[in-house]
DRENPA-3360 file (N, C-alpha, C; in nm, 2 decimals, always signed):
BEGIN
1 = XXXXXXXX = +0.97/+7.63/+0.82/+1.07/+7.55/+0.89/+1.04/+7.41/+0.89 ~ +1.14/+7.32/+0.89/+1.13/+7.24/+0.89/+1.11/+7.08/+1.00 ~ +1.01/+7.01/+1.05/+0.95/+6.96/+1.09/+1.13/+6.88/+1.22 ~ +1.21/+6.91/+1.30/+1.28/+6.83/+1.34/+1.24/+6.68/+1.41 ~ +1.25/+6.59/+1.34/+1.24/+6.47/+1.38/+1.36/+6.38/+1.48 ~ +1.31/+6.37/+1.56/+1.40/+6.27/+1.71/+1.43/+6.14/+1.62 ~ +1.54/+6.05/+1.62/+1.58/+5.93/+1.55/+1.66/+5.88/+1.70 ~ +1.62/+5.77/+1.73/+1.68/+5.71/+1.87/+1.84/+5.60/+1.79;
9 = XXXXXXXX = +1.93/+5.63/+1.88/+2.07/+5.63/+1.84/+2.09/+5.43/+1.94 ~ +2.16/+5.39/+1.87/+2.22/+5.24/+1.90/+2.35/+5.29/+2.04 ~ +2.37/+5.18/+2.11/+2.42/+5.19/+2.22/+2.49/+5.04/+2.21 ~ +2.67/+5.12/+2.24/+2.73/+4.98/+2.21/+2.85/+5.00/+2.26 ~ +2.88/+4.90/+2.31/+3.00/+4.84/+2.44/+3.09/+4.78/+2.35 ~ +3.09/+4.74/+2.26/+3.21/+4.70/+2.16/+3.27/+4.83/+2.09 ~ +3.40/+4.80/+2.19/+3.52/+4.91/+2.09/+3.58/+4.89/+1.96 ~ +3.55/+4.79/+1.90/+3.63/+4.78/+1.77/+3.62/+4.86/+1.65;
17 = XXXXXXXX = +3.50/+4.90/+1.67/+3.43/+5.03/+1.55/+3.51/+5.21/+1.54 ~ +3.52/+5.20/+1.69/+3.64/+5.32/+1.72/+3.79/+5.28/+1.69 ~ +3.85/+5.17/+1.73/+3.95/+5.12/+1.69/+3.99/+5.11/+1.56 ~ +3.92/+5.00/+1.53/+3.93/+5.05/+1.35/+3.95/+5.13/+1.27 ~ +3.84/+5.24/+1.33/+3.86/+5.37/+1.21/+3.92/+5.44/+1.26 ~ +4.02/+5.48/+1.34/+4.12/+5.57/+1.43/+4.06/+5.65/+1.49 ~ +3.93/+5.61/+1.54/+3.88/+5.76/+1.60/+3.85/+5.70/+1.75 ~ +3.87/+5.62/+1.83/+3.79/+5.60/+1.97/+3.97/+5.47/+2.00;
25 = XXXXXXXX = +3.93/+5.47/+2.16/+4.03/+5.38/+2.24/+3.95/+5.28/+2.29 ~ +4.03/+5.22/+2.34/+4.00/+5.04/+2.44/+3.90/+5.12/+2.54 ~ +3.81/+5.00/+2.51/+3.74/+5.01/+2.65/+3.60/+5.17/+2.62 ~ +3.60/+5.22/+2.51/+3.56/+5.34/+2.47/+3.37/+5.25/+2.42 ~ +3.30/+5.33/+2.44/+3.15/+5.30/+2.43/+3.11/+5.41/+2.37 ~ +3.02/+5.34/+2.25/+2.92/+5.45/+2.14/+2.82/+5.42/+2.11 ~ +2.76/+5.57/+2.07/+2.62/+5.59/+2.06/+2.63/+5.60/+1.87 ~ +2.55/+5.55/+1.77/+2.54/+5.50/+1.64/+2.47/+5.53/+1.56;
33 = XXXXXXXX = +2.41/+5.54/+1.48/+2.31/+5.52/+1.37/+2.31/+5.57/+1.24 ~ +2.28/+5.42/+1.21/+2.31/+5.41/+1.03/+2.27/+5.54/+0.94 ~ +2.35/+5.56/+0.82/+2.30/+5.71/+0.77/+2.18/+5.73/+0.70 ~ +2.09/+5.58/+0.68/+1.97/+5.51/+0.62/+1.87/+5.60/+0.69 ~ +1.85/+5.62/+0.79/+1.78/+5.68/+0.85/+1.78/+5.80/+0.86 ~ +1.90/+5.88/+0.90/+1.93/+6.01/+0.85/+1.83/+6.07/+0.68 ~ +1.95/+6.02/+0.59/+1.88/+6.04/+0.46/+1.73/+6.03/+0.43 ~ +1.67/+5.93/+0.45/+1.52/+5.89/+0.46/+1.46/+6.06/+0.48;
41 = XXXXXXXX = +1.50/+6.07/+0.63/+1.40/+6.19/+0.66/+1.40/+6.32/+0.59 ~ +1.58/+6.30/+0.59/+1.62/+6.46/+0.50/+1.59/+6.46/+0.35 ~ +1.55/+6.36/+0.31/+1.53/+6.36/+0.15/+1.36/+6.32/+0.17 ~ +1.27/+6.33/+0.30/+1.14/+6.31/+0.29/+1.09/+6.48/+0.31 ~ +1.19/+6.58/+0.37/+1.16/+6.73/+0.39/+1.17/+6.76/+0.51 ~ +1.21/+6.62/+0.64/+1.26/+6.69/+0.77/+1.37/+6.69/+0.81 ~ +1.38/+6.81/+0.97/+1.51/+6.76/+1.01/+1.57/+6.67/+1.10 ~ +1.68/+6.55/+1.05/+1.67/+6.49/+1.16/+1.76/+6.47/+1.29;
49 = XXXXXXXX = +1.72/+6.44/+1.38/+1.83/+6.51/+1.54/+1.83/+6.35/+1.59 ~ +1.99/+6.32/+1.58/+1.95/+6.22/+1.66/+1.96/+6.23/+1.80 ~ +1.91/+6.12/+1.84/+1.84/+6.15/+2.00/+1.96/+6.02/+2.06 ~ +2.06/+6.06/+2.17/+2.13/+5.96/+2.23/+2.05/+5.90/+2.37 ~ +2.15/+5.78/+2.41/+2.09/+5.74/+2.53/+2.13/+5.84/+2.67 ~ +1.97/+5.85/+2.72/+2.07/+5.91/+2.82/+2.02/+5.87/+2.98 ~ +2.11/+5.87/+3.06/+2.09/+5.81/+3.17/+1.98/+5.89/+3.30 ~ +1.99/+6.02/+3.30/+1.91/+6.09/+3.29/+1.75/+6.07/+3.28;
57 = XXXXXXXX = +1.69/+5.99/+3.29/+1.52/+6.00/+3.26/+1.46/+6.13/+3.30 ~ +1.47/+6.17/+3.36/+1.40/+6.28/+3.44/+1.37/+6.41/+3.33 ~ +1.52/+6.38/+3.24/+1.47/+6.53/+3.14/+1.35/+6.49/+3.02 ~ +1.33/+6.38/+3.02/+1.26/+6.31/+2.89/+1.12/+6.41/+2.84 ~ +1.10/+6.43/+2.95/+0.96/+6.54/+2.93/+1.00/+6.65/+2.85 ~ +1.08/+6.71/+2.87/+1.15/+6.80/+2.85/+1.24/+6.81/+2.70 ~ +1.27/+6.67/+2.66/+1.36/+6.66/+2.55/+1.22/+6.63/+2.43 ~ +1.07/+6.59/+2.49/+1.04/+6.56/+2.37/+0.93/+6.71/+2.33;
65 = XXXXXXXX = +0.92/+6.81/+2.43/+0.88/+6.92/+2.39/+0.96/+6.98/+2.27 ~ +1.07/+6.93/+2.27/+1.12/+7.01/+2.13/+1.13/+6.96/+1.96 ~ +1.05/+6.88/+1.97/+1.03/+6.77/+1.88/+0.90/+6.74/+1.83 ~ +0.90/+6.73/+1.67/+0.79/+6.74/+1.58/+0.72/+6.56/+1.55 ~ +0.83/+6.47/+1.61/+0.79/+6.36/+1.53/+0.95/+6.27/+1.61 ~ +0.91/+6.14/+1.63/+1.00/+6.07/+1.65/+0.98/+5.97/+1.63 ~ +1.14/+5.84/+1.60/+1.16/+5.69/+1.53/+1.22/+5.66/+1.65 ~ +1.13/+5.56/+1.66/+1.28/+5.46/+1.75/+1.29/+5.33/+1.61;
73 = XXXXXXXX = +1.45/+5.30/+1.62/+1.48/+5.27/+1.54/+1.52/+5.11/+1.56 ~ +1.55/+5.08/+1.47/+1.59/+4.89/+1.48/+1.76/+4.88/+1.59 ~ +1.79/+4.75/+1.63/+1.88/+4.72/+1.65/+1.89/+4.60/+1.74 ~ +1.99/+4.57/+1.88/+1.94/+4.42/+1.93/+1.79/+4.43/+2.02 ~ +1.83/+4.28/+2.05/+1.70/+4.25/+2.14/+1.64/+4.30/+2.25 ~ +1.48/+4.33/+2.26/+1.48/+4.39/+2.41/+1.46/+4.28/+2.53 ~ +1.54/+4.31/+2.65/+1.55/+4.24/+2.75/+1.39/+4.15/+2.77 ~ +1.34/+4.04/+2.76/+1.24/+4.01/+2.80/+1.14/+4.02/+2.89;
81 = XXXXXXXX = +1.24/+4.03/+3.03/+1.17/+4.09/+3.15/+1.07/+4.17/+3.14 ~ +1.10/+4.29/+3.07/+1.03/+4.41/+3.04/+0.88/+4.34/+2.98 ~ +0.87/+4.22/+2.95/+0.69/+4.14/+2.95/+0.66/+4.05/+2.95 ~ +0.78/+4.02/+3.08/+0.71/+3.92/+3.16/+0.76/+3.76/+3.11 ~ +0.89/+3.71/+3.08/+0.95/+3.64/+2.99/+1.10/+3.62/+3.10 ~ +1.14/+3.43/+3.11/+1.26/+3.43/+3.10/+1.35/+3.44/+2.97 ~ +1.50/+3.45/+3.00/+1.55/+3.45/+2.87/+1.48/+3.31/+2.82 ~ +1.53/+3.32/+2.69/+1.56/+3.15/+2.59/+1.70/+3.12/+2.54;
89 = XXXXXXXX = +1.71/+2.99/+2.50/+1.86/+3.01/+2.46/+1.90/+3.09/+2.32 ~ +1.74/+3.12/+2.28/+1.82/+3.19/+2.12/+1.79/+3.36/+2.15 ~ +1.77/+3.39/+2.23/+1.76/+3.53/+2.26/+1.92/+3.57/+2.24 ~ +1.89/+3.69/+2.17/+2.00/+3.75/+2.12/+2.11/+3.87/+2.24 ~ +2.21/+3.94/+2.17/+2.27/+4.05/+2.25/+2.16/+4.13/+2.30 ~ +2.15/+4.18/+2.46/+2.04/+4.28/+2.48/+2.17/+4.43/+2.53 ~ +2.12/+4.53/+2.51/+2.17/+4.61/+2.53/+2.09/+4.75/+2.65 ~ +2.11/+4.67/+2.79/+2.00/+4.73/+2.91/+1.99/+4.90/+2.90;
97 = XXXXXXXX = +2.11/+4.96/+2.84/+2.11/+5.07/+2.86/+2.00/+5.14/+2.75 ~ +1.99/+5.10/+2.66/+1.92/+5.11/+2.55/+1.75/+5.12/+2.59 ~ +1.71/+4.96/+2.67/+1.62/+4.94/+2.69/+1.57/+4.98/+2.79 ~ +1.61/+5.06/+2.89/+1.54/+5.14/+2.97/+1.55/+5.29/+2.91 ~ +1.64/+5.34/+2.85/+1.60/+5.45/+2.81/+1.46/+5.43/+2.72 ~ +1.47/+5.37/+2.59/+1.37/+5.39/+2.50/+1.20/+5.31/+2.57 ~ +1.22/+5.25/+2.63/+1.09/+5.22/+2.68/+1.05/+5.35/+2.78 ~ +1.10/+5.40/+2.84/+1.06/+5.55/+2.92/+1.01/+5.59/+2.81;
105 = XXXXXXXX = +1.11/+5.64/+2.77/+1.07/+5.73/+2.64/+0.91/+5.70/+2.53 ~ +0.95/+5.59/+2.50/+0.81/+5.56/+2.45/+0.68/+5.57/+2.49 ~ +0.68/+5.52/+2.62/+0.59/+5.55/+2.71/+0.50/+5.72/+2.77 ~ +0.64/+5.80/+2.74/+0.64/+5.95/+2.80/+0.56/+5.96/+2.65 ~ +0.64/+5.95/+2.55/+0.58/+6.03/+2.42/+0.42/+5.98/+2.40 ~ +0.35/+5.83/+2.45/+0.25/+5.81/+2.42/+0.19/+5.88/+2.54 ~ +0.21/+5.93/+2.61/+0.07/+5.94/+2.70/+0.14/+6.10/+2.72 ~ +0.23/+6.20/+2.68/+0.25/+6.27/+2.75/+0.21/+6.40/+2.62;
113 = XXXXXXXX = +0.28/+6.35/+2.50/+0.22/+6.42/+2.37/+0.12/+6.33/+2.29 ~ +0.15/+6.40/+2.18/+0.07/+6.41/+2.07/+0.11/+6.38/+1.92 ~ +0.28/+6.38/+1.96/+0.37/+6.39/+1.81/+0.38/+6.24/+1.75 ~ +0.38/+6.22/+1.62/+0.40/+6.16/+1.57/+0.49/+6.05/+1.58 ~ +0.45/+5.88/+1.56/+0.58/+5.80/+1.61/+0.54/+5.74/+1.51 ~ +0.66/+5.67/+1.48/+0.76/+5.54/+1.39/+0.81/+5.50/+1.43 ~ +0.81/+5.31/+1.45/+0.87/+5.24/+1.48/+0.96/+5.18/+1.39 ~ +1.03/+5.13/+1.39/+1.10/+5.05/+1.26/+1.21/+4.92/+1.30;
121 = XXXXXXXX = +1.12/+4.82/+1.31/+1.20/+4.70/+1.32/+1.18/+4.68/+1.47 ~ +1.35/+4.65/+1.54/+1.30/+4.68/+1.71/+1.21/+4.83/+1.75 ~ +1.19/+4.92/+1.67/+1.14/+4.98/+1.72/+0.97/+4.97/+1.70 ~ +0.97/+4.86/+1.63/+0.80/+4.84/+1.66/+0.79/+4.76/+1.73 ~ +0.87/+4.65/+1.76/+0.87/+4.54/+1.87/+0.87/+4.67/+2.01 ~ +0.91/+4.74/+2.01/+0.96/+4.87/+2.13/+0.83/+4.91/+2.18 ~ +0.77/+5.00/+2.11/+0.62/+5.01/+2.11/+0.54/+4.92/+2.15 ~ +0.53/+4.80/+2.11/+0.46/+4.67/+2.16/+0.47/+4.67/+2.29;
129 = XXXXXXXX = +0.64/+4.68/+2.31/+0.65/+4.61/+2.49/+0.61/+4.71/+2.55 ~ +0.63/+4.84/+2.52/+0.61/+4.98/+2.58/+0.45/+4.98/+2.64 ~ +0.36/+4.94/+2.56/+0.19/+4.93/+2.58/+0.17/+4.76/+2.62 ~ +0.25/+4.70/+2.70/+0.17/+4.62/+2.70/+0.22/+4.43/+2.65 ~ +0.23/+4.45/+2.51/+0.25/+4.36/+2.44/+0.34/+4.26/+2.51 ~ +0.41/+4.13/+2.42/+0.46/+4.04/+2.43/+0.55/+3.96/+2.29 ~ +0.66/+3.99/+2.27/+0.69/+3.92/+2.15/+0.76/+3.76/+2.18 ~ +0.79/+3.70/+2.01/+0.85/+3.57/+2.00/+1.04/+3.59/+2.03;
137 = XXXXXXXX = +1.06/+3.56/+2.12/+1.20/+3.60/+2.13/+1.32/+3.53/+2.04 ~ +1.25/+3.45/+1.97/+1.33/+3.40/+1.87/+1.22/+3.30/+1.79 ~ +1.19/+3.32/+1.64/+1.06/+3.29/+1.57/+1.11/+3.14/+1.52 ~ +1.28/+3.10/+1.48/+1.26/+2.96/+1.47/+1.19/+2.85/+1.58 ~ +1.20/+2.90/+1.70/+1.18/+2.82/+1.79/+1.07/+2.81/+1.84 ~ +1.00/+2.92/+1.81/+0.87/+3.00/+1.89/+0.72/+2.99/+1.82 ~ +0.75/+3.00/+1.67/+0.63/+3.06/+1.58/+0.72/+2.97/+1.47 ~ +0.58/+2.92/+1.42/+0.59/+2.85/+1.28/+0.58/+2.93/+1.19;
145 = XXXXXXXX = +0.70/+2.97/+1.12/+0.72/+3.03/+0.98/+0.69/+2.95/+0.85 ~ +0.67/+3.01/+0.76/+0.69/+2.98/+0.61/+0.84/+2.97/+0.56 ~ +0.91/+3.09/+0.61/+1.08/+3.09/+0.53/+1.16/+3.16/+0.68 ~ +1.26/+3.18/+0.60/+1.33/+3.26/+0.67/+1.33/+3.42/+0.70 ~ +1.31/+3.48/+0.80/+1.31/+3.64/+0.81/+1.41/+3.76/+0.83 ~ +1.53/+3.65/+0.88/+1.64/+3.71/+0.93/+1.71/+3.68/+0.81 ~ +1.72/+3.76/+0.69/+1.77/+3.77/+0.60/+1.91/+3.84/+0.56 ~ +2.01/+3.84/+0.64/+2.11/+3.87/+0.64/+2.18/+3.91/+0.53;
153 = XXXXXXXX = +2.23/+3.82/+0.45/+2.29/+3.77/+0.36/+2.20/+3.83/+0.23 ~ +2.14/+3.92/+0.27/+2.04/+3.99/+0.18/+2.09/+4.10/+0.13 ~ +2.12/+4.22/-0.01/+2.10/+4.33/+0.02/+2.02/+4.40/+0.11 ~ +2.05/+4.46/+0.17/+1.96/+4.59/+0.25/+1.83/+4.64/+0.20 ~ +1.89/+4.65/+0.06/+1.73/+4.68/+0.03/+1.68/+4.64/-0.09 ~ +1.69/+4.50/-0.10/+1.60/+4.37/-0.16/+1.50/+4.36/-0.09 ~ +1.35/+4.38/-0.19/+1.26/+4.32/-0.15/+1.25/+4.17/-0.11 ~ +1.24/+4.09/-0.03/+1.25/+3.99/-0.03/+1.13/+3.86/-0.01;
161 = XXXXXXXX = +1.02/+3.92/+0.05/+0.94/+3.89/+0.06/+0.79/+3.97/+0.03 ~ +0.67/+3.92/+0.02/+0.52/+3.96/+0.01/+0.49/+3.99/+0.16 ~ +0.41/+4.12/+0.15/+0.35/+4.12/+0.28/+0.19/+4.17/+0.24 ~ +0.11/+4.10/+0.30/-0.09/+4.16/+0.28/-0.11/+4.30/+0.33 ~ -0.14/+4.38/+0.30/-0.17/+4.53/+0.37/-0.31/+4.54/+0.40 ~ -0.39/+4.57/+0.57/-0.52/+4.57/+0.58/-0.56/+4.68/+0.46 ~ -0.64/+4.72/+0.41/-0.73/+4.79/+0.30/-0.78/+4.95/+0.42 ~ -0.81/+4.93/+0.54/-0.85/+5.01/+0.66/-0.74/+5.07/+0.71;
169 = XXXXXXXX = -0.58/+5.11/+0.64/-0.49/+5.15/+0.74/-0.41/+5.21/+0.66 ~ -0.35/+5.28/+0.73/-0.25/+5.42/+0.70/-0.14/+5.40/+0.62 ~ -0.08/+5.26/+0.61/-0.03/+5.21/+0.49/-0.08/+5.18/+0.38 ~ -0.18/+5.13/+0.35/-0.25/+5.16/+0.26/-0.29/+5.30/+0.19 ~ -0.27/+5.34/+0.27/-0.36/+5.47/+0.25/-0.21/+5.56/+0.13 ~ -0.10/+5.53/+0.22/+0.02/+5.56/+0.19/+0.07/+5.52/+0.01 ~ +0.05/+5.38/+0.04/+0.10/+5.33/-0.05/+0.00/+5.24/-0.16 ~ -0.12/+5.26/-0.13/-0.23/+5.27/-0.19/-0.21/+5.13/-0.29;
177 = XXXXXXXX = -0.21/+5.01/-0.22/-0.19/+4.87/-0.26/-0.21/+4.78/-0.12 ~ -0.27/+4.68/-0.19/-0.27/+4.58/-0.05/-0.16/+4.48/-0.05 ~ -0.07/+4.52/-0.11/+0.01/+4.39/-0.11/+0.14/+4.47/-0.17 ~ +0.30/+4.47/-0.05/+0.42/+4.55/-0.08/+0.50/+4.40/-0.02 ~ +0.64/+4.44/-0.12/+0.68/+4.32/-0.10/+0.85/+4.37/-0.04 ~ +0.88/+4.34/+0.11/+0.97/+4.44/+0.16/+1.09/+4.33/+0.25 ~ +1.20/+4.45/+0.26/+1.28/+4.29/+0.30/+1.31/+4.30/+0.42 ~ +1.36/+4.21/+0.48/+1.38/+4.13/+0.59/+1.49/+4.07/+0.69;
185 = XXXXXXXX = +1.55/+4.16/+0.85/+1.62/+4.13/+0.88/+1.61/+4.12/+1.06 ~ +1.48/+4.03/+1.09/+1.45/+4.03/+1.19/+1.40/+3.88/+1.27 ~ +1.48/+3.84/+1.37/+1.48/+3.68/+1.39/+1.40/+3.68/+1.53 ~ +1.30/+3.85/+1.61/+1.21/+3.82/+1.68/+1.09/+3.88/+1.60 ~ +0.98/+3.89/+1.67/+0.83/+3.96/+1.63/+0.77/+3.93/+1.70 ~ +0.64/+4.02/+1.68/+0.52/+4.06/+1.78/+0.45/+3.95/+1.77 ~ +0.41/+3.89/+1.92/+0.32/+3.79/+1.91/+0.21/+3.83/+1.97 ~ +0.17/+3.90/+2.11/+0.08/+3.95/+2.17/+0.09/+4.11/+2.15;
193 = XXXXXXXX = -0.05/+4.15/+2.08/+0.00/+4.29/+2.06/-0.06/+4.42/+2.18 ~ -0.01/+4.53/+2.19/+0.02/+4.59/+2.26/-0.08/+4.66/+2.28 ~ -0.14/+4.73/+2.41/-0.31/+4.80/+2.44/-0.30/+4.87/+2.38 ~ -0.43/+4.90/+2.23/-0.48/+5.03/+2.16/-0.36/+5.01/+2.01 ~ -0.34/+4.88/+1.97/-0.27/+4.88/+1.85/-0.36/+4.75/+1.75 ~ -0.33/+4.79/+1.64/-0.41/+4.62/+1.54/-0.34/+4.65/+1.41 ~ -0.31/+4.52/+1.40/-0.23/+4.43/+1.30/-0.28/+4.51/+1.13 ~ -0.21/+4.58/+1.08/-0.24/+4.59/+0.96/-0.17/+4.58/+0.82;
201 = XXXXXXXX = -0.05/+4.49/+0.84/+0.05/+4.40/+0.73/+0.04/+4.28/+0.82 ~ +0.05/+4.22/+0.72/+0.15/+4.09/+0.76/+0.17/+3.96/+0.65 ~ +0.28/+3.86/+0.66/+0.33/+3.84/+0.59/+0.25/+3.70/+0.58 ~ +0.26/+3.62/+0.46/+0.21/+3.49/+0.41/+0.21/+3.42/+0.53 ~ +0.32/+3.38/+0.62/+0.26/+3.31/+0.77/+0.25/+3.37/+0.86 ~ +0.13/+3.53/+0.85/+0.11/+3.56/+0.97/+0.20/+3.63/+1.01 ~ +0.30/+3.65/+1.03/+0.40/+3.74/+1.13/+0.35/+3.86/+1.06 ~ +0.33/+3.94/+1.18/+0.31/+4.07/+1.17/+0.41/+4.15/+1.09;
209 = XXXXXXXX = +0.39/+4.24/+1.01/+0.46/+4.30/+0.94/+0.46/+4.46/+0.98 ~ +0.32/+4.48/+1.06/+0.27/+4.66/+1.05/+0.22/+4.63/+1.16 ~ +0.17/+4.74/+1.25/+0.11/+4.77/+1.38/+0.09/+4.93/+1.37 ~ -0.05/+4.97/+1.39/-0.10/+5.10/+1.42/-0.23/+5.11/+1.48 ~ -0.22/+5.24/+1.57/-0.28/+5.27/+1.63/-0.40/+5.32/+1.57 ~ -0.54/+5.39/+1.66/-0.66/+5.44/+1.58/-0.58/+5.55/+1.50 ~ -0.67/+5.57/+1.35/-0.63/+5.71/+1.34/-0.64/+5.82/+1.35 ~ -0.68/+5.85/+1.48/-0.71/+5.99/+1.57/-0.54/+6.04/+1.64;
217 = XXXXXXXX = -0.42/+5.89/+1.63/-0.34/+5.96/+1.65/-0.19/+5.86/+1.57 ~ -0.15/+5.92/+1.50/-0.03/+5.89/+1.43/+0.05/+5.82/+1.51 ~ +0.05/+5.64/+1.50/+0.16/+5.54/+1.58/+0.17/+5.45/+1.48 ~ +0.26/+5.42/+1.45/+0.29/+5.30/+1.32/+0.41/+5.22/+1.37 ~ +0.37/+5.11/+1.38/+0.54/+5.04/+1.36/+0.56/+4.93/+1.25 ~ +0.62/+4.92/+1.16/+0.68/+4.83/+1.07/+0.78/+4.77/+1.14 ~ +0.78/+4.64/+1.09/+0.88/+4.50/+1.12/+0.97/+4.53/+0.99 ~ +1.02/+4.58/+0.91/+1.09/+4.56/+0.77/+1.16/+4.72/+0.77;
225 = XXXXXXXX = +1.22/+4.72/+0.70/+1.34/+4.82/+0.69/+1.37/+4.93/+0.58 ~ +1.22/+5.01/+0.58/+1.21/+5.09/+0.42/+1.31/+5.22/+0.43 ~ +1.34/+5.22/+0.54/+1.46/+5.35/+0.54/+1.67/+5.28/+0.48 ~ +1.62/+5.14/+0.42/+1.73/+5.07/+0.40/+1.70/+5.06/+0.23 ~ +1.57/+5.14/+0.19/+1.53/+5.09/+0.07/+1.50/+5.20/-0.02 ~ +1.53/+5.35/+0.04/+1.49/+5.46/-0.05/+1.56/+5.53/-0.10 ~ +1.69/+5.49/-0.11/+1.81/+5.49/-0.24/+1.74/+5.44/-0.36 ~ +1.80/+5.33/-0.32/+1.76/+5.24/-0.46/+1.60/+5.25/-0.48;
233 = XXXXXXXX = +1.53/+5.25/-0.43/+1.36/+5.22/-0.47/+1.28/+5.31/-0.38 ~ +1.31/+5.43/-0.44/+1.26/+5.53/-0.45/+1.05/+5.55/-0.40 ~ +1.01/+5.47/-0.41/+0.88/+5.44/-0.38/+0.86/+5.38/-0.21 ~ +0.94/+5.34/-0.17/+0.95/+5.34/-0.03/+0.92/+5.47/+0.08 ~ +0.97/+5.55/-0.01/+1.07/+5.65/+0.05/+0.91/+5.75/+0.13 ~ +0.78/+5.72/+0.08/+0.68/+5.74/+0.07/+0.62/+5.71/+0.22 ~ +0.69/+5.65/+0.23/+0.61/+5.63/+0.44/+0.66/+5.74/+0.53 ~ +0.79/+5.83/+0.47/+0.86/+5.91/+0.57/+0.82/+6.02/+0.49;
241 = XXXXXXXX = +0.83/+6.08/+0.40/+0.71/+6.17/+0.33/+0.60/+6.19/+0.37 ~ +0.52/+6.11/+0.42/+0.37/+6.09/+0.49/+0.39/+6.11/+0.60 ~ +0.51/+6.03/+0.66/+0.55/+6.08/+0.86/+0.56/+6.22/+0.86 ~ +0.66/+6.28/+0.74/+0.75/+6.42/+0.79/+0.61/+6.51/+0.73 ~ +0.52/+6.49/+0.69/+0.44/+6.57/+0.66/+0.36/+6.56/+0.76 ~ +0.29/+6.46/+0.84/+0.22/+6.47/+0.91/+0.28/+6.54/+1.08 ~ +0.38/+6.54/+1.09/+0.49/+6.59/+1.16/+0.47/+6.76/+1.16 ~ +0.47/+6.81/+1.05/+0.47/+6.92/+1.01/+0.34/+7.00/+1.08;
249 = X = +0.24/+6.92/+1.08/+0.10/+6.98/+1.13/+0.10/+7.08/+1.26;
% end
C-alpha cells in the first residue's frame, strides 16, 4: 500500500478564481493547491490527500493518526505576531485562517508523532515559527542580499540561482552534491532559527535555503520550490522519492 501523504491546502477569500472558471459565486471562499504538489508525490510512489483548513483544532490529533508523512506547503505570509514582531510596511497578504490552523498542526505533528515532514517555501518559514524561530518579514528591507529572490517573472521551474549544501545533511545525502542550483520565489526567510533545527543550504548571501532537524527524526524544510521542477527536471523529483520512501517505513 501505498504511503498516504497529508499536503496542507491554500485558503482564500478572493472570489475571482470561482468566478472565472464558472464554478463558485460572489462572496464564495476556497481551499487550493497547485497540481505541482499533487504530481510530485504521485510520480515519487505516494498517496496524496490533501489536507484542508479546518476550524475545528480539537480533531488534529486525530487527523494526523491517519497519515504516513506530511508537507505544509508554500503560499502568503505568516502573521508576525505568532514571533513576536509588529507588522512592517512590506509585509505581505496574511491569511489568519491558514495560520492558526497550520501552526497547531505543526506543532501536534512535532511533538505528538513521529511521521515524516516537509516544509516547502512558507512551509519551512512554518516550521521555524512553529519551534520557536523568527523570520525577515521582507528581505529587501531587512537582510542584505546579493540579488533578487522573489523571482516572479521566472519560469516555475528555472533554476535560478546556486545554493551550498552542508556535506552532514540529508540533502546531501539525497542529492549527493554540495552545490544544487534551484529557483526562487520568496520575498521573506528565516532569520532566527527554530529550537532543534540547523541550517544546511544556503545561498551565496547566506539566506537560508534548507533547515533540518537531527537525523533521528525526519524534518526538512526548503526555501525553493522543487515540486515546481519535477516535470521538466526530472532530478529534483529525488527529495519526494526520499520523503515517500521514508514515509513508507
Amino acid at each position: 500500500m501505498r504511503p498516504i501523504i497529508g499536503i496542507t491546502a491554500n485558503y482564500s477569500t478572493n472570489d475571482s478564481f470561482g468566478i472565472s472558471e464558472g464554478i463558485g459565486a460572489i462572496k464564495q471562499e476556497w481551499q487550493l493547491l497547485a497540481d505541482d504538489y499533487v504530481y510530485s508525490i504521485e510520480a515519487a510512489g505516494g498517496t496524496p490527500v490533501i489536507l484542508p483548513v479546518l476550524k475545528d483544532l480539537d480533531q488534529l490529533s486525530d487527523l494526523i493518526k491517519h497519515l504516513d508523512g506530511i508537507i505544509f506547503t508554500g503560499g502568503k505570509d505568516i502573521d508576525p505576531n505568532y514571533y513576536g514582531q509588529y507588522p512592517t510596511k512590506a509585509l505581505g497578504l496574511l491569511i489568519p485562517e491558514r495560520d492558526r490552523f497550520e501552526i497547531e498542526l505543526a506543532k501536534i505533528v512535532l511533538s505528538e508523532s513521529n511521521i515524516p515532514v516537509l516544509g516547502i517555501c512558507r512551509g519551512c518559514q512554518l516550521l521555524t515559527v512553529a519551534t520557536g524561530g523568527t523570520l525577515f518579514q521582507d528581505m529587501q528591507y531587512q537582510k542584505s542580499t546579493l540579488f533578487n529572490h522573489a523571482c516572479t517573472n521566472s519560469p516555475k521551474h528555472y533554476p535560478i540561482h546556486n545554493a551550498q549544501v552542508d556535506t552532514h545533511s540529508l540533502i546531501y545525502d539525497i542529492f549527493n552534491t554540495d552545490q544544487i542550483r534551484v529557483n526562487s520565489f520568496h520575498h521573506q526567510a528565516i532569520d532566527q532559527l527554530g529550537k532543534g533545527f540547523k541550517v544546511t543550504m544556503s545561498a551565496d548571501d547566506n539566506t537560508v535555503e534548507a533547515i533540518e532537524m537531527p537525523p533521528e527524526r525526519y524534518v526538512v524544510g526548503i526555501q525553493w520550490h522543487p515540486e515546481m521542477m519535477t516535470r521538466e527536471h526530472p532530478y529534483y523529483l529525488k527529495i519526494f522519492t526520499d520523503f515517500v520512501k521514508r514515509c513508507s517505513k
